[in-house]
Chimera marker file (.cmm) of the C-alpha trace (Angstrom):
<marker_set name="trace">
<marker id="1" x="109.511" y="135.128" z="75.725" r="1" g="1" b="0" radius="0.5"/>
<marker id="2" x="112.360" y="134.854" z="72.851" r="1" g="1" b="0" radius="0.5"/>
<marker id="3" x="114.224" y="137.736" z="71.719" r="1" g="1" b="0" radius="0.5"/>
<marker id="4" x="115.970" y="137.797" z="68.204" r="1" g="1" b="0" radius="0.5"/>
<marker id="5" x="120.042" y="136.995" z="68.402" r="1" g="1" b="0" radius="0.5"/>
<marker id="6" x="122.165" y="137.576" z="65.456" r="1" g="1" b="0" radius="0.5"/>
<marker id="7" x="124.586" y="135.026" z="65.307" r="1" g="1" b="0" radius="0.5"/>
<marker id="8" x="127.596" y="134.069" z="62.902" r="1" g="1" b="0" radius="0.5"/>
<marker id="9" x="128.053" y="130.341" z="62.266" r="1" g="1" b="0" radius="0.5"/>
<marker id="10" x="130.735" y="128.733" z="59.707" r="1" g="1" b="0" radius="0.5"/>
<marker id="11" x="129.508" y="127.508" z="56.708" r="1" g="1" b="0" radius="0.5"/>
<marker id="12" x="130.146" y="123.740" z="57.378" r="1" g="1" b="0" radius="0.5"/>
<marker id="13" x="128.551" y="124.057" z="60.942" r="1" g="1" b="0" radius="0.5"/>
<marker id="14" x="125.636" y="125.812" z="59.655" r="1" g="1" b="0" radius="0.5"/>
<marker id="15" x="124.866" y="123.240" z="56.902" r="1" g="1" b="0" radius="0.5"/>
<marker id="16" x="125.510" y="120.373" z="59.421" r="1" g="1" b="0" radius="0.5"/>
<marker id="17" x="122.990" y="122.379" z="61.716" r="1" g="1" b="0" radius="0.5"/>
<marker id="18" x="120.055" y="122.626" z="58.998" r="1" g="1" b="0" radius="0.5"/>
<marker id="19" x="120.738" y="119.021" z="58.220" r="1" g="1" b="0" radius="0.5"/>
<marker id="20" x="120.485" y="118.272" z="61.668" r="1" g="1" b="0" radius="0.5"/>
<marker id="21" x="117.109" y="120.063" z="62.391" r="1" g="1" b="0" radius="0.5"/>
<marker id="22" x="115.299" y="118.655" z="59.128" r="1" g="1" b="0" radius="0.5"/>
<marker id="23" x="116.316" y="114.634" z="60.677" r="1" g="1" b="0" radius="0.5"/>
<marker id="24" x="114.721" y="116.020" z="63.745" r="1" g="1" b="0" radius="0.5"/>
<marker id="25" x="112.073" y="117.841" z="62.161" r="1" g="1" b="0" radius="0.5"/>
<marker id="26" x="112.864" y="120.508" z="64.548" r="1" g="1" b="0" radius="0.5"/>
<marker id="27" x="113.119" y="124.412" z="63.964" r="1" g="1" b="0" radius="0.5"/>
<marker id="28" x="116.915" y="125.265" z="63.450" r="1" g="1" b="0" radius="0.5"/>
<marker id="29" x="116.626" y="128.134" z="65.911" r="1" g="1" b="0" radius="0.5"/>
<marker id="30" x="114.586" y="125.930" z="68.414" r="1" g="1" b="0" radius="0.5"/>
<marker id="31" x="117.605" y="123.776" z="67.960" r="1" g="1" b="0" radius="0.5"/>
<marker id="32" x="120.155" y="125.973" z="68.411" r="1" g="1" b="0" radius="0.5"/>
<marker id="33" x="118.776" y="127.619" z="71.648" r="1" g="1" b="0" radius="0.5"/>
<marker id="34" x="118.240" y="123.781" z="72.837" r="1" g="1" b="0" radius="0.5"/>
<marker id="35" x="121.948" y="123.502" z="72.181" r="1" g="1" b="0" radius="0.5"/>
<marker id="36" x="122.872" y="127.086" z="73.846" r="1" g="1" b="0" radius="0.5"/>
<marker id="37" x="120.535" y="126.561" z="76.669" r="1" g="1" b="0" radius="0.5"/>
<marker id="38" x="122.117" y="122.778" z="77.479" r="1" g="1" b="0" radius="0.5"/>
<marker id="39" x="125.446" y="124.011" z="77.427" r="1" g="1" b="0" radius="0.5"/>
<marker id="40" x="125.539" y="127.093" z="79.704" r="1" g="1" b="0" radius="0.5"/>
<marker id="41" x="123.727" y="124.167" z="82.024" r="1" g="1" b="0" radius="0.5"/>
<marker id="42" x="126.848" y="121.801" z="81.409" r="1" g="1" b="0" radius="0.5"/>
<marker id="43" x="129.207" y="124.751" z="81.767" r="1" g="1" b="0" radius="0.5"/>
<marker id="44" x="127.451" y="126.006" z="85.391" r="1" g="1" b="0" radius="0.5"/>
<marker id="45" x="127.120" y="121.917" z="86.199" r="1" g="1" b="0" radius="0.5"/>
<marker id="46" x="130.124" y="119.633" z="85.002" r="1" g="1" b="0" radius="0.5"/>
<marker id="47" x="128.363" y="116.473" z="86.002" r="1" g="1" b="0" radius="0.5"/>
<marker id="48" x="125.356" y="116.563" z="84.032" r="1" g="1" b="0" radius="0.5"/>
<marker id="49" x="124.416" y="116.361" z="80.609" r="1" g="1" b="0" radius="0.5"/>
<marker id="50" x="121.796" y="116.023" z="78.227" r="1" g="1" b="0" radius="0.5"/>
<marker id="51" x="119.911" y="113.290" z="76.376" r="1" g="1" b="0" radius="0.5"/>
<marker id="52" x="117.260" y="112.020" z="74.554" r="1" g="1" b="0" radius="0.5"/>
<marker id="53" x="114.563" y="110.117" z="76.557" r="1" g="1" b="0" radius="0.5"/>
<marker id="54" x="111.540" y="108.457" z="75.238" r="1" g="1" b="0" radius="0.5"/>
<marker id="55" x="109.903" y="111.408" z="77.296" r="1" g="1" b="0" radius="0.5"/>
<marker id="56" x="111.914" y="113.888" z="75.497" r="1" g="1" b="0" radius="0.5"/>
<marker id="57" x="115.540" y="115.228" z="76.842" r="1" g="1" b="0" radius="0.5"/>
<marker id="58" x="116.158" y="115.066" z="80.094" r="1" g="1" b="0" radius="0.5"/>
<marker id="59" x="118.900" y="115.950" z="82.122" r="1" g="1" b="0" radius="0.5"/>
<marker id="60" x="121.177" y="112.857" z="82.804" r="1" g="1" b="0" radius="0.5"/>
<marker id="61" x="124.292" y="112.224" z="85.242" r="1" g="1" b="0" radius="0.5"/>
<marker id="62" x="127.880" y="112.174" z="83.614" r="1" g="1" b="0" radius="0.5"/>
<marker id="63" x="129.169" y="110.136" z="80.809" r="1" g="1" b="0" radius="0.5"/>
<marker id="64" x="130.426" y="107.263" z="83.461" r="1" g="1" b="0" radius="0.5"/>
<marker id="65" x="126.620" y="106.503" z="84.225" r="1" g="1" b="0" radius="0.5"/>
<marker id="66" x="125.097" y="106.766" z="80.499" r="1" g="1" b="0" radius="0.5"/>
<marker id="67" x="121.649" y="105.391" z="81.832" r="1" g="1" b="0" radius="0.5"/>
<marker id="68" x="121.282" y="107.373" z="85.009" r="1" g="1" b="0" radius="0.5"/>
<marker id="69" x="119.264" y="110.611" z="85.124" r="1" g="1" b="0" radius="0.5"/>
<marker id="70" x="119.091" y="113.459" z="87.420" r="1" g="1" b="0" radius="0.5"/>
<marker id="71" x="115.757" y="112.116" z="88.305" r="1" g="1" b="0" radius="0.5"/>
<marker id="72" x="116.291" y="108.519" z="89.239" r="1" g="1" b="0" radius="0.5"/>
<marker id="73" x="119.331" y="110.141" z="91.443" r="1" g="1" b="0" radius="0.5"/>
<marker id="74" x="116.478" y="112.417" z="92.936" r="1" g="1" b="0" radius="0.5"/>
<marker id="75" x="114.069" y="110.011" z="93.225" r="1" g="1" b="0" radius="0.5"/>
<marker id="76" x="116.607" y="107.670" z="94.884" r="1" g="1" b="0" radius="0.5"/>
<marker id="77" x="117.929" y="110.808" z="97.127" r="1" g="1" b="0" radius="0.5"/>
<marker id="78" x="113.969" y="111.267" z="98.593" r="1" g="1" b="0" radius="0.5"/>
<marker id="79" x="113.398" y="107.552" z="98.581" r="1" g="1" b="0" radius="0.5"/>
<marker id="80" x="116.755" y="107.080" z="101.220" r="1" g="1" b="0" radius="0.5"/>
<marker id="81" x="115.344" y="110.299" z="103.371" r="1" g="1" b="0" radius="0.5"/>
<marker id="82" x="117.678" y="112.826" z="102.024" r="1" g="1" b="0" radius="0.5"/>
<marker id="83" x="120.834" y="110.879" z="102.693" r="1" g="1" b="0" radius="0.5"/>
<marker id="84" x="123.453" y="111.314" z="100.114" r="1" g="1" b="0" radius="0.5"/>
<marker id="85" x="125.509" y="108.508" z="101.394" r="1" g="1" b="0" radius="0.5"/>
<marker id="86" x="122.724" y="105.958" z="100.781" r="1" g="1" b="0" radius="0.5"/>
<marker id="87" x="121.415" y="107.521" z="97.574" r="1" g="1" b="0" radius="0.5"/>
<marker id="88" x="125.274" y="107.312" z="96.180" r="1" g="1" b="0" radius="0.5"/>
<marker id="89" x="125.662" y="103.386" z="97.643" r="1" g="1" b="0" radius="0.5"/>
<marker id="90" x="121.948" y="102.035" z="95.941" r="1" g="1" b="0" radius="0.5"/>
<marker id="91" x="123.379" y="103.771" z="92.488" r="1" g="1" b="0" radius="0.5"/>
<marker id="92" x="126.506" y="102.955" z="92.919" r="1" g="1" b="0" radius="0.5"/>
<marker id="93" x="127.780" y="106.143" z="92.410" r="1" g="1" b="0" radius="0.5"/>
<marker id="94" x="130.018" y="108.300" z="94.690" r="1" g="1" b="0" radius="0.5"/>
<marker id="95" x="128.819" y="110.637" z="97.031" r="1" g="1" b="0" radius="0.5"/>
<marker id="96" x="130.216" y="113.791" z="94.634" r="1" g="1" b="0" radius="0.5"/>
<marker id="97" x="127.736" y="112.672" z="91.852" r="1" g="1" b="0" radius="0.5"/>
<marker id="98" x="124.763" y="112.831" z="94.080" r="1" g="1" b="0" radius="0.5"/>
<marker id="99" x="126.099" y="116.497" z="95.677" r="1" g="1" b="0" radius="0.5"/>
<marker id="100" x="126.480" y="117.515" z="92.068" r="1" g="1" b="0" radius="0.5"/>
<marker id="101" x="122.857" y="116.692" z="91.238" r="1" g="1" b="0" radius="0.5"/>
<marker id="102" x="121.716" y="118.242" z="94.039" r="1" g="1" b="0" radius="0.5"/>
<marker id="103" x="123.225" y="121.506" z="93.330" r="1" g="1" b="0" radius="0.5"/>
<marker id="104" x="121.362" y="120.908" z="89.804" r="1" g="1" b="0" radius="0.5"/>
<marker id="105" x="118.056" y="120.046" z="91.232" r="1" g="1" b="0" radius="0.5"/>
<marker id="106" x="118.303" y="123.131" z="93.360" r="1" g="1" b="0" radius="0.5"/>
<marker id="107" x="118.640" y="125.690" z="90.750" r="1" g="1" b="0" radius="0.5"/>
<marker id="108" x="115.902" y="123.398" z="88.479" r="1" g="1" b="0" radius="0.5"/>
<marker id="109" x="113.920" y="121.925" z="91.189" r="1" g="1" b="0" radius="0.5"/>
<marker id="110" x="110.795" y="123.102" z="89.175" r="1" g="1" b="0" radius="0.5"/>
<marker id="111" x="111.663" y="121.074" z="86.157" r="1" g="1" b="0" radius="0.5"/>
<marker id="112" x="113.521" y="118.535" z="87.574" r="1" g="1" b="0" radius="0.5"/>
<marker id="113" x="110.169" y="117.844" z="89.588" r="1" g="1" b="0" radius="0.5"/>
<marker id="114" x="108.208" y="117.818" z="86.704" r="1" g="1" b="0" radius="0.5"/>
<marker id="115" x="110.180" y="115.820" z="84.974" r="1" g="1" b="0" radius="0.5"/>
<marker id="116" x="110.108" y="113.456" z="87.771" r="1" g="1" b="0" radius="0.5"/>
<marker id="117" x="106.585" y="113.302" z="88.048" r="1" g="1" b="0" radius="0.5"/>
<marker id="118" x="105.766" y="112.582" z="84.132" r="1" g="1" b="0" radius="0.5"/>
<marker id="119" x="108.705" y="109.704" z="84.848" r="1" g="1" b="0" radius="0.5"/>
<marker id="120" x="106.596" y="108.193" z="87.319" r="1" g="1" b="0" radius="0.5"/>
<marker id="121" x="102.970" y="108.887" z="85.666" r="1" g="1" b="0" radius="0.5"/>
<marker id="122" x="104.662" y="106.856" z="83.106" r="1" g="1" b="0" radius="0.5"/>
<marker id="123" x="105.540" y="104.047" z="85.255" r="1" g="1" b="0" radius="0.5"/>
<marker id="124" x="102.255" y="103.548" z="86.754" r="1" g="1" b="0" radius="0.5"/>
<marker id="125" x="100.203" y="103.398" z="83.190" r="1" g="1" b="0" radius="0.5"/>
<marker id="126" x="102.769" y="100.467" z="82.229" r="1" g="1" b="0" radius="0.5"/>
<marker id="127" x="102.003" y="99.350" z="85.170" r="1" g="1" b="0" radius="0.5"/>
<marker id="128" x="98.310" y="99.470" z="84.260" r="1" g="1" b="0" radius="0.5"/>
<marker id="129" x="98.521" y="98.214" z="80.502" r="1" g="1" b="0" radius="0.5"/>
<marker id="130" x="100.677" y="95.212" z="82.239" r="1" g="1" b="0" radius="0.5"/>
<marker id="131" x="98.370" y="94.162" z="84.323" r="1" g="1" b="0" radius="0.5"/>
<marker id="132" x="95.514" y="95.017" z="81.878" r="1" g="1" b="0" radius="0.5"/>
<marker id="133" x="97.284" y="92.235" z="79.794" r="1" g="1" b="0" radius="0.5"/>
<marker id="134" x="97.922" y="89.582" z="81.961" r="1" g="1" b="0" radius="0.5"/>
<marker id="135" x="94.350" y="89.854" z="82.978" r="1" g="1" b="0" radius="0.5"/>
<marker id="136" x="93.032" y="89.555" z="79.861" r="1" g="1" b="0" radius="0.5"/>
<marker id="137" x="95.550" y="86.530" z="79.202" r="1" g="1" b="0" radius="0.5"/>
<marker id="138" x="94.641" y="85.089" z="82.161" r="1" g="1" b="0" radius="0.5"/>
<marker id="139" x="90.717" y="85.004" z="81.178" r="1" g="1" b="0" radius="0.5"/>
<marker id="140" x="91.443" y="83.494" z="77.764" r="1" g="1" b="0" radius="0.5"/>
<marker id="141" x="93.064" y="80.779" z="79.432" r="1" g="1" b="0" radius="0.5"/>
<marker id="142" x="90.091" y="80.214" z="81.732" r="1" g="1" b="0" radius="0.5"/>
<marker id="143" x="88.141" y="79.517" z="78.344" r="1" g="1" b="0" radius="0.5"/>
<marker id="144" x="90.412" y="77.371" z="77.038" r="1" g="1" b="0" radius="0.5"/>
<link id1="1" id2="2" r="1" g="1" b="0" radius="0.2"/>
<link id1="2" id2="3" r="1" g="1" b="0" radius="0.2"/>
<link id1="3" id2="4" r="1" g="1" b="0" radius="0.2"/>
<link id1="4" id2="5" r="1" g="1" b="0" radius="0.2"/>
<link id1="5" id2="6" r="1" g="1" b="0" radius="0.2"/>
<link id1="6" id2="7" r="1" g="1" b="0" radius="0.2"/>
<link id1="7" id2="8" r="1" g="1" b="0" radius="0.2"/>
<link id1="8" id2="9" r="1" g="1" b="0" radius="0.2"/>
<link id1="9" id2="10" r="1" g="1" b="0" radius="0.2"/>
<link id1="10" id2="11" r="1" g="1" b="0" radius="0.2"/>
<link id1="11" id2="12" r="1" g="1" b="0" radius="0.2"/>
<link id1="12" id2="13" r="1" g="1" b="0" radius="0.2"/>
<link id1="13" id2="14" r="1" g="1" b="0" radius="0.2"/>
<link id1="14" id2="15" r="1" g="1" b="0" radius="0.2"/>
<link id1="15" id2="16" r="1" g="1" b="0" radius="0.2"/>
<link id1="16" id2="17" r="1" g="1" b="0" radius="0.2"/>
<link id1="17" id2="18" r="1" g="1" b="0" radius="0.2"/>
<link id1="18" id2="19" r="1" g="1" b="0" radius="0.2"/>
<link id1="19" id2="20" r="1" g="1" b="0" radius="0.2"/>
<link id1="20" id2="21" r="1" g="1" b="0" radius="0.2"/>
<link id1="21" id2="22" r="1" g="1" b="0" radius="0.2"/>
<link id1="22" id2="23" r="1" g="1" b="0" radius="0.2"/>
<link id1="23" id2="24" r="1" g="1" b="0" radius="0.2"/>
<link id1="24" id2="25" r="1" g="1" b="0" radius="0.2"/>
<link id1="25" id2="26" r="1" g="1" b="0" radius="0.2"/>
<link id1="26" id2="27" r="1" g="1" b="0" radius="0.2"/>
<link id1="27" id2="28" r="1" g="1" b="0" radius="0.2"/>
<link id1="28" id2="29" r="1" g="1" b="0" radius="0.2"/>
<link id1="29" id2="30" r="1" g="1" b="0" radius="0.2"/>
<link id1="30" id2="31" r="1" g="1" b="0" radius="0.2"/>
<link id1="31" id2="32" r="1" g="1" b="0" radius="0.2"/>
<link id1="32" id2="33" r="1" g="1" b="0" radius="0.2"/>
<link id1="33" id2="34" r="1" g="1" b="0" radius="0.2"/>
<link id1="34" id2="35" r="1" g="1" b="0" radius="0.2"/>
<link id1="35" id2="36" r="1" g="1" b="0" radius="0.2"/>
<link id1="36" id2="37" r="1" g="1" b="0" radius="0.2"/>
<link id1="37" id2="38" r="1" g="1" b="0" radius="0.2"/>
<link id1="38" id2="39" r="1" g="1" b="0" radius="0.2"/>
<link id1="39" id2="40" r="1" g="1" b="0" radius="0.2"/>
<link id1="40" id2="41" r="1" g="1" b="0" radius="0.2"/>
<link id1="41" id2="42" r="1" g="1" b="0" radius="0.2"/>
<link id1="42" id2="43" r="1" g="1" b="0" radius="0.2"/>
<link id1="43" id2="44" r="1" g="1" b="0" radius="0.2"/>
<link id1="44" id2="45" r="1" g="1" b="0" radius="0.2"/>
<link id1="45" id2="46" r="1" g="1" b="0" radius="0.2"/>
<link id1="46" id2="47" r="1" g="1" b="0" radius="0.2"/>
<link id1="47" id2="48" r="1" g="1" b="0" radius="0.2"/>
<link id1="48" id2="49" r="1" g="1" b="0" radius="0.2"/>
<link id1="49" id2="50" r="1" g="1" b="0" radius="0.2"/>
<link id1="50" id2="51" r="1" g="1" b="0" radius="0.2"/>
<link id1="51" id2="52" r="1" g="1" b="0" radius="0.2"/>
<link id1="52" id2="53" r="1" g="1" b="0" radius="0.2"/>
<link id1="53" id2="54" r="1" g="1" b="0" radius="0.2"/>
<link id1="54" id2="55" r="1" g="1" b="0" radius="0.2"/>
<link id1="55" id2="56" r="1" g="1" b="0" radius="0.2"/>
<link id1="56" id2="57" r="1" g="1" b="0" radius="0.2"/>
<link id1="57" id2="58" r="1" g="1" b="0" radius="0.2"/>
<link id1="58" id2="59" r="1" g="1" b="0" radius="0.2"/>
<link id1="59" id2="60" r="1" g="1" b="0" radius="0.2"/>
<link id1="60" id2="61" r="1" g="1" b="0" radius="0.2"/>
<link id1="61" id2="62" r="1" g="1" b="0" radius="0.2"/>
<link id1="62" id2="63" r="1" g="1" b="0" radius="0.2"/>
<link id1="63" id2="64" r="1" g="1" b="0" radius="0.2"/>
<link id1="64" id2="65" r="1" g="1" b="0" radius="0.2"/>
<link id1="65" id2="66" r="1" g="1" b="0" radius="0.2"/>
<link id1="66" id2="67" r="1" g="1" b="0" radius="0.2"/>
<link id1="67" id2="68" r="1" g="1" b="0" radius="0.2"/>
<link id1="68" id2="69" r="1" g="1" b="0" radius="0.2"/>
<link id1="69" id2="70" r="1" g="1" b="0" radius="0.2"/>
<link id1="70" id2="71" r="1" g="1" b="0" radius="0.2"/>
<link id1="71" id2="72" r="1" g="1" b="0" radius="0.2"/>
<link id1="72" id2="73" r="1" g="1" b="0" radius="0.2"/>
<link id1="73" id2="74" r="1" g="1" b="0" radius="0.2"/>
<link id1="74" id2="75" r="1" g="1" b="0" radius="0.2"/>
<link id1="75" id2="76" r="1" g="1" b="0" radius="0.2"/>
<link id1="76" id2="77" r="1" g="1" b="0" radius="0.2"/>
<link id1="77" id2="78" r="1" g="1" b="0" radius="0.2"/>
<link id1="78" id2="79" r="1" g="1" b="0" radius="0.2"/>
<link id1="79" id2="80" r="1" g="1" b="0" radius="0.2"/>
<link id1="80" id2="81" r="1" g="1" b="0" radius="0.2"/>
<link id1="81" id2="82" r="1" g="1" b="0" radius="0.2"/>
<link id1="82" id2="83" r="1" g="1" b="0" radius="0.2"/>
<link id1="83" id2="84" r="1" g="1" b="0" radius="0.2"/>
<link id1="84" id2="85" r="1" g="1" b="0" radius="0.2"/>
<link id1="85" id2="86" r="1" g="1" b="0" radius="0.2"/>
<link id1="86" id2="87" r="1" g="1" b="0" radius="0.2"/>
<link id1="87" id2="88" r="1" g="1" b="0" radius="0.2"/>
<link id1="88" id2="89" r="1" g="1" b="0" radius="0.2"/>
<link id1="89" id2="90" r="1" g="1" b="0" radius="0.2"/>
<link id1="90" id2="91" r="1" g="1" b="0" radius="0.2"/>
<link id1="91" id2="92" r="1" g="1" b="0" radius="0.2"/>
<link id1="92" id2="93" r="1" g="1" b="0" radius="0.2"/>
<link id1="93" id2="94" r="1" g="1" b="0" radius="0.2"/>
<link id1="94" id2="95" r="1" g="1" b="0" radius="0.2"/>
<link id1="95" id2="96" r="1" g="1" b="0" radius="0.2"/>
<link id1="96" id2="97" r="1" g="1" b="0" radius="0.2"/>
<link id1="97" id2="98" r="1" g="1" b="0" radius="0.2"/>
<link id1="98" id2="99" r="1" g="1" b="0" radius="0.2"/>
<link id1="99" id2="100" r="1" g="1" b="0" radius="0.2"/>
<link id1="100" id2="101" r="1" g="1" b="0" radius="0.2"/>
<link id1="101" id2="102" r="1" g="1" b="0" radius="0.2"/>
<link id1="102" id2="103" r="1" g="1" b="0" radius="0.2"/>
<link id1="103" id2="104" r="1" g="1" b="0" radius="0.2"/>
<link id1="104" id2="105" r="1" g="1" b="0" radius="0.2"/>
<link id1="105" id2="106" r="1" g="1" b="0" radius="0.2"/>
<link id1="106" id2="107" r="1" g="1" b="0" radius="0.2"/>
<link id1="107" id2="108" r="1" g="1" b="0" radius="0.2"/>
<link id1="108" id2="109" r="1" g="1" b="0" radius="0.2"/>
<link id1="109" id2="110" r="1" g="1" b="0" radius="0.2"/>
<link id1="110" id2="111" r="1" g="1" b="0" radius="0.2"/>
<link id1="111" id2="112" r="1" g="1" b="0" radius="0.2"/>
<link id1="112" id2="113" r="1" g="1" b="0" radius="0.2"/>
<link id1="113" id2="114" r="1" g="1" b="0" radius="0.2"/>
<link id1="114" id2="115" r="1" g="1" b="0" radius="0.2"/>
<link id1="115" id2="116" r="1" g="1" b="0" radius="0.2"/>
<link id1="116" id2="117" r="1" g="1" b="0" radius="0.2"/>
<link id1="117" id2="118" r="1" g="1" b="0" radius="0.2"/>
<link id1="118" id2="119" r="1" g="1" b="0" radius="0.2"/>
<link id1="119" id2="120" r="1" g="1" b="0" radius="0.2"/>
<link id1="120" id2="121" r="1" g="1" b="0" radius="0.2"/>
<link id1="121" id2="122" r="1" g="1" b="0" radius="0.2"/>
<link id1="122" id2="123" r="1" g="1" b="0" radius="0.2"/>
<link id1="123" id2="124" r="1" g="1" b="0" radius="0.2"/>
<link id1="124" id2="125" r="1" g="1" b="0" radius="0.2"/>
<link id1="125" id2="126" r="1" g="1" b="0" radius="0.2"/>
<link id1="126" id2="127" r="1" g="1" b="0" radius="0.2"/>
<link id1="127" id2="128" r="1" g="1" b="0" radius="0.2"/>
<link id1="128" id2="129" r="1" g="1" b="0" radius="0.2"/>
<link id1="129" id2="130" r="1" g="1" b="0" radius="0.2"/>
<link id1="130" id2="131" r="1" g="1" b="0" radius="0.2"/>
<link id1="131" id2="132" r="1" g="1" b="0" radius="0.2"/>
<link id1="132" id2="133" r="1" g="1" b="0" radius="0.2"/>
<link id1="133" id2="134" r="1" g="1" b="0" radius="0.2"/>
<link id1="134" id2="135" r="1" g="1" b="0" radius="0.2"/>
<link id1="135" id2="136" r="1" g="1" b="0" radius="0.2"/>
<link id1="136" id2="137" r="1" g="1" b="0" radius="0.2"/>
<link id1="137" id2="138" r="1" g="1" b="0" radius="0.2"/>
<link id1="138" id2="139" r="1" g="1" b="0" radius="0.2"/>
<link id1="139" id2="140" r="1" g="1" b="0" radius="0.2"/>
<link id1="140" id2="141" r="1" g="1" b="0" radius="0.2"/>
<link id1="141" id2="142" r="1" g="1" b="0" radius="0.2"/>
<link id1="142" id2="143" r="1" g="1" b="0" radius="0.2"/>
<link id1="143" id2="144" r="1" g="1" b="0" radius="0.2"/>
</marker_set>
């Protein structure tokens, strides 16, 4: 459900908004909740923020670890049995990072876990269209 919000903006930030939105080819509203929405996340959880993923935006682990998203640290966390100590050793991260994720993931569990799961769907079709290839590579060589 969305509501209406009035909201007063500064002329410069407004016009760097709409020029924003049109390179995105986004709604400026949908934007500007995106932007709301992200930061009351960021304010509640220091150690994550947001960014752009082939997959769409995704929530990622601090500045320090630019590649690293909430769901590789998850994915990691469940891979180790639910132990933060070797979760934070096969990142290389410290043991802080993963208990800050984890606090994430348990207020967004739902859409961390989807998230997660499109991540991996992902994986396994490369996977597929790999091994599709090298098949088919390996067949025209037999011919040759």
């Amino acid at each position: 459900m969305t509501r209406p919000f009035s909201l007063r903006m500064d002329d410069d930030t407004h016009e760097e908004l709409v020029e924003h939105a049109e390179r995105l080819d986004v709604n400026a509203s949908k934007l500007v909740n995106r932007y709301v929405k992200e930061g009351l996340r960021m304010d509640e959880h220091p150690a994550v923020i947001f960014r752009t993923t082939s997959l769409g935006r995704r929530a990622a682990v601090l500045a320090s670890h630019p590649g690293l998203q909430v769901i590789d640290v998850i994915g990691t966390w469940r891979a180790e049995r639910q132990d933060v100590a070797k979760t934070a050793r096969y990142l290389h991260i410290s043991e802080e990072d993963v208990q800050a994720v984890l606090r994430y993931y348990a207020e967004y569990r739902d859409e961390v876990d989807r998230d997660l799961r499109e991540h991996l769907d992902a994986q396994q079709n490369y996977k597929r269209v790999l091994a599709r290839r090298e098949a088919q590579a390996g067949r025209r060589l037999a011919k040759a």
